[in-house]
PABA-821987 format. One record per residue: x, y, z of N, C-alpha, C in turn. Coordinates in pm, whole numbers. Example, Ala and Ser with C-alpha at 12.3 -4.5 7.8 and 13.67 -1.06 7.14 Angstrom:
2
<n.east = 1319&n.north = -569&n.up = 780&ca.east = 1230&ca.north = -450&ca.up = 780&c.east = 1320&c.north = -330&c.up = 780>
<n.east = 1285&n.north = -225&n.up = 708&ca.east = 1367&ca.north = -106&ca.up = 714&c.east = 1290&c.north = 3&c.up = 787>
***
This chain:
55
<n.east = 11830&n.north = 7477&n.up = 11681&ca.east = 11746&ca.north = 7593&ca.up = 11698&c.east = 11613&c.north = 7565&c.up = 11628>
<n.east = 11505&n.north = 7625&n.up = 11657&ca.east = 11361&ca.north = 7608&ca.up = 11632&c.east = 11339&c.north = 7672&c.up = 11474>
<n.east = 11263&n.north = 7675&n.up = 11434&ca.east = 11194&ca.north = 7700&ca.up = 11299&c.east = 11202&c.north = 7831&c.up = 11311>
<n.east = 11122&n.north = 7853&n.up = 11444&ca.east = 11061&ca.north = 8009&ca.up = 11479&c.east = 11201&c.north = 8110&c.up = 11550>
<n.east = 11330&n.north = 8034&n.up = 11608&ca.east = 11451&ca.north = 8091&ca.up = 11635&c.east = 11543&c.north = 8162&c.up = 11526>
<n.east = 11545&n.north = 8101&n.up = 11427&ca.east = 11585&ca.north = 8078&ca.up = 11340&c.east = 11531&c.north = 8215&c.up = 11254>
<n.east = 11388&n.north = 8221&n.up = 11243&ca.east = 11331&ca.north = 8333&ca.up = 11154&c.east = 11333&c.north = 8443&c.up = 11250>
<n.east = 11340&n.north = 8449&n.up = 11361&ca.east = 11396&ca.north = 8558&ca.up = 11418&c.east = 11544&c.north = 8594&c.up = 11458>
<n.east = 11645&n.north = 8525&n.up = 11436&ca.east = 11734&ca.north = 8565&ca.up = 11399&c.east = 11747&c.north = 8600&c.up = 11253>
<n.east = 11737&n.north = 8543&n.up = 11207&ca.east = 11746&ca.north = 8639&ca.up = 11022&c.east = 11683&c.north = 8739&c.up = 11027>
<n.east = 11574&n.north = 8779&n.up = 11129&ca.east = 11498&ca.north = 8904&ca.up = 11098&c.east = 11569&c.north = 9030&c.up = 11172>
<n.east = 11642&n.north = 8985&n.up = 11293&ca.east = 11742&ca.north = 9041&ca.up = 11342&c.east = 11847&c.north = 9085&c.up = 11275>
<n.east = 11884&n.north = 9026&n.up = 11208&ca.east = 12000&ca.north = 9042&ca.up = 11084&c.east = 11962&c.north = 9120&c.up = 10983>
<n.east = 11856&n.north = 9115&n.up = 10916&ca.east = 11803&ca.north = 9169&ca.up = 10845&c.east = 11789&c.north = 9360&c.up = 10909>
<n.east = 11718&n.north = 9356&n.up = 11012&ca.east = 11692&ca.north = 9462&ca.up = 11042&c.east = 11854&c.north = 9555&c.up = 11112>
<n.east = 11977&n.north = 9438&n.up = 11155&ca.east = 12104&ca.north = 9514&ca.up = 11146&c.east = 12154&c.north = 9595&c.up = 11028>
<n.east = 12109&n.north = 9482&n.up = 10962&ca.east = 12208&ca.north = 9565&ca.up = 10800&c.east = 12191&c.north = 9695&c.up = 10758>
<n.east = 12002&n.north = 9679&n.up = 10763&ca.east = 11914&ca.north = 9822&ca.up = 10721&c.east = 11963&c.north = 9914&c.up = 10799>
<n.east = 11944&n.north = 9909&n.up = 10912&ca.east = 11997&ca.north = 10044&ca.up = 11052&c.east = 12085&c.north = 10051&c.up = 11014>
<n.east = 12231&n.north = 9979&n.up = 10990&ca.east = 12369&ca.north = 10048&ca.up = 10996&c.east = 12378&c.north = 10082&c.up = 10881>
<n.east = 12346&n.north = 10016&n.up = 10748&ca.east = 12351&ca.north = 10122&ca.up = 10611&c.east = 12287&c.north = 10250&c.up = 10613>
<n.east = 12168&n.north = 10273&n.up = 10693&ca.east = 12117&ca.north = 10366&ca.up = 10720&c.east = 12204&c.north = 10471&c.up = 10762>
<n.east = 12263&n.north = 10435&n.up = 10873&ca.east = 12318&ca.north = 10535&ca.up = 10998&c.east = 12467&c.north = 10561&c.up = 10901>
<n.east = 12510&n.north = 10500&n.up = 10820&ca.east = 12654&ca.north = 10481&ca.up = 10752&c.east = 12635&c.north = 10528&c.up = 10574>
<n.east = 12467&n.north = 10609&n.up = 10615&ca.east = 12449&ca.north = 10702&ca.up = 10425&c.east = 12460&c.north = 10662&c.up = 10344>
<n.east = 12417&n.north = 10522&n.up = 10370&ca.east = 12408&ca.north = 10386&ca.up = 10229&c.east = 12278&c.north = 10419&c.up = 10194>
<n.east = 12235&n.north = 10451&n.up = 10042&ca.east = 12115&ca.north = 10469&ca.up = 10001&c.east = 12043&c.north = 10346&c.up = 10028>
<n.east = 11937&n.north = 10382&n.up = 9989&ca.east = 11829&ca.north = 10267&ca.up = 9986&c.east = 11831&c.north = 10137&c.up = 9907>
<n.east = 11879&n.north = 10182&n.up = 9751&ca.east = 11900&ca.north = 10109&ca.up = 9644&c.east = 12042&c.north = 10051&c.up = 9632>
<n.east = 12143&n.north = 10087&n.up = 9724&ca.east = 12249&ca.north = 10006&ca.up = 9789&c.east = 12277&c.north = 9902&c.up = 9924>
<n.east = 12130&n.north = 9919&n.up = 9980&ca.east = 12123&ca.north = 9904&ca.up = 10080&c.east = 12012&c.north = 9755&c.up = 10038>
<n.east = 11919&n.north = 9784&n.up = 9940&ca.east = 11857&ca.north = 9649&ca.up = 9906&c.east = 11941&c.north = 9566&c.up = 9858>
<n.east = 12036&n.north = 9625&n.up = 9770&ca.east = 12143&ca.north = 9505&ca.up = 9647&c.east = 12259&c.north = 9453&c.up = 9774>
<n.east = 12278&n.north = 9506&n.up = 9919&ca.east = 12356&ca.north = 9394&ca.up = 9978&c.east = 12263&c.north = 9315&c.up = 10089>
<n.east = 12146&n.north = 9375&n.up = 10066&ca.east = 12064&ca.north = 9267&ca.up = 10133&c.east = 12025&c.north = 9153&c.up = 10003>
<n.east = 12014&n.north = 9143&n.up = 9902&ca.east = 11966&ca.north = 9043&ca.up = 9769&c.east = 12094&c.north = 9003&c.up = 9755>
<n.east = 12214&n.north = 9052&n.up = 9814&ca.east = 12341&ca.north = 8976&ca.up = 9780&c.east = 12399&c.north = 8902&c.up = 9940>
<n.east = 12356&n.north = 8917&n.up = 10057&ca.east = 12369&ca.north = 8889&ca.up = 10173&c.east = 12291&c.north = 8707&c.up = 10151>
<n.east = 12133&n.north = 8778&n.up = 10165&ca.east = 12067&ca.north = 8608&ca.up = 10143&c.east = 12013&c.north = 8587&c.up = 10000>
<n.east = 12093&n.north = 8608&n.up = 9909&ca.east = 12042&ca.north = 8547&ca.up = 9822&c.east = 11918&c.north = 8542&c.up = 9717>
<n.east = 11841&n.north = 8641&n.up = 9766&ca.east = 11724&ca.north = 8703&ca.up = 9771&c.east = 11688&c.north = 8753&c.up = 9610>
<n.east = 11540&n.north = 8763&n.up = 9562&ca.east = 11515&ca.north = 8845&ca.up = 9453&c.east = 11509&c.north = 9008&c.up = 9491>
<n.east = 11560&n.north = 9096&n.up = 9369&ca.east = 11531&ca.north = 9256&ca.up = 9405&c.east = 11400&c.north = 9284&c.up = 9515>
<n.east = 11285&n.north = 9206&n.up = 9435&ca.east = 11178&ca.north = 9270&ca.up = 9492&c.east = 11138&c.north = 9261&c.up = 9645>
<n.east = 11211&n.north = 9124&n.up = 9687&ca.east = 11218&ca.north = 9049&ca.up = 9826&c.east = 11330&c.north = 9110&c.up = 9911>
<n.east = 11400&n.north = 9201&n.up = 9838&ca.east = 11512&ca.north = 9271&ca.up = 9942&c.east = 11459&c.north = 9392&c.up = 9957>
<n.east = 11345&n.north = 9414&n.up = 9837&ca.east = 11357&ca.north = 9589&ca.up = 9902&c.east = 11212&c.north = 9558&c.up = 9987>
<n.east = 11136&n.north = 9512&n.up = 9979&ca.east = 11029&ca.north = 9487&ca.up = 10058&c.east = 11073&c.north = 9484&c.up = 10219>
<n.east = 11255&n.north = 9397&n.up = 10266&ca.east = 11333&ca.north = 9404&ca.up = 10375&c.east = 11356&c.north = 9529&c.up = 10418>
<n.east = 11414&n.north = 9632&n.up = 10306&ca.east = 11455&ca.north = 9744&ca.up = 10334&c.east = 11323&c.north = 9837&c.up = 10345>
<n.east = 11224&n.north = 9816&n.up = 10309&ca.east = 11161&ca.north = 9900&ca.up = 10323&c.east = 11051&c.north = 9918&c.up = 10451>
<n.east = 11043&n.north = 9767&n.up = 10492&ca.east = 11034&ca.north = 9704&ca.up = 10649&c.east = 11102&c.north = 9791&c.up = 10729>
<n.east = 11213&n.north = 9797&n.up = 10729&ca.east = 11291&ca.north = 9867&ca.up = 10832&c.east = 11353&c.north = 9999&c.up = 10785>
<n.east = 11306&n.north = 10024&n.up = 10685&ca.east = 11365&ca.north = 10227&ca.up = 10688&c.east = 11290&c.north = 10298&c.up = 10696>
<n.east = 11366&n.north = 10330&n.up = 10811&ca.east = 11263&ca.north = 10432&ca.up = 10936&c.east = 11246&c.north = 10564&c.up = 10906>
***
């Protein structure tokens, strides 16, 4: 897969997690700590994810 496949699937992924913690009344601040525990991520780089996608 391509460089650019690749970062759009993780961004895909990324933006699953957010929607269904969302839709499933996972706060925000539970919702960053299994995205920083999903990839590995610093706090500040997960909530910047979550905050990308909470709508």
């Amino acid at each position: 897969m391509t460089k650019l496949g690749e970062m759009l699937v993780e961004d895909g992924i990324e933006k699953g997690i957010v929607e269904t913690c969302r839709e499933l009344g996972v706060s925000f601040d539970e919702t960053a700590k299994k995205i920083r525990q999903r990839f590995g991520i610093s706090e500040k780089e997960a909530r910047e994810i979550v905050r990308k996608y909470w709508f």
